[in-house]
C-alpha positions in Angstrom: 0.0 0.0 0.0 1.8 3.0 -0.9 2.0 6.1 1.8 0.0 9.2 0.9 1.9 12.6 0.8 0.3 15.2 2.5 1.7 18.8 2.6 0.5 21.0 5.5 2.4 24.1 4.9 4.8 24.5 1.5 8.2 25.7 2.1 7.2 29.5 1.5 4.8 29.3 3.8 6.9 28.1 6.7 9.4 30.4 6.3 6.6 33.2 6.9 5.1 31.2 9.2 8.6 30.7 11.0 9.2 34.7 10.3 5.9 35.8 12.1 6.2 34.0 15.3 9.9 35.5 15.1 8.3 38.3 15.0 5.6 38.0 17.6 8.1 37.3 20.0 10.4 40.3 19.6 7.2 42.4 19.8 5.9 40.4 23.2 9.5 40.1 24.6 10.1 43.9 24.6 13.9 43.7 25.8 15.7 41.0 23.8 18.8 41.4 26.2 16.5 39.4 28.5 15.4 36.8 26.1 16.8 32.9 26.5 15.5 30.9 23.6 15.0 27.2 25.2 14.5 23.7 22.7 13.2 20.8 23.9 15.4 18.2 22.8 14.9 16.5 20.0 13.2 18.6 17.7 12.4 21.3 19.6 16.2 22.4 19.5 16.0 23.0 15.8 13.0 25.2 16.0 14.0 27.5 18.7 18.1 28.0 16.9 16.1 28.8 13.8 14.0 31.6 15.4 17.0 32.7 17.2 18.8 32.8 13.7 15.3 34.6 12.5 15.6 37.4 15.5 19.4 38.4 14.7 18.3 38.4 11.2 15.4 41.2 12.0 16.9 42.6 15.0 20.6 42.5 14.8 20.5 40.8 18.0 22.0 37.4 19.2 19.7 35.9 21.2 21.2 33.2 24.0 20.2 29.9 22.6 20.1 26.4 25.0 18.3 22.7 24.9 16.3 21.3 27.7 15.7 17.2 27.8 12.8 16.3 29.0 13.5 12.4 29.3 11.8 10.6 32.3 13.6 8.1 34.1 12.3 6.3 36.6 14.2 6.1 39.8 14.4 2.7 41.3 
């Protein structure tokens, strides 16, 4: 049975997608010196270096960029 393709957004439209929330979050953040970008490890960590990369790119600014992980391990 051969897997169906389904495109939810076309490359164009995640990089304005991608470009907007970059923006929404300069506008909300006010001061960027006090902005910390955090990715959740795995792909979580891709997203948030790209809006960081998206931020310096509209603001000039270098926003401090780290990687949480999230993994449970039970302690026994």
């Amino acid at each position: 049975m051969p897997s169906e393709h389904i495109e939810i957004l076309t490359p164009d439209e995640l990089r304005r997608t991608l470009t907007r929330l970059a923006s929404q979050i300069i506008e909300r953040s006010g001061d960027l010196s006090k902005l910390v970008l955090l990715g959740i490890y795995t792909r979580g960590v891709p997203l948030a270096k790209t809006l960081a990369d998206q931020i310096a790119i509209l603001e000039q600014v270098r926003v401090p960029l780290g990687a949480i992980d999230i993994t449970f391990t039970a302690m026994t």
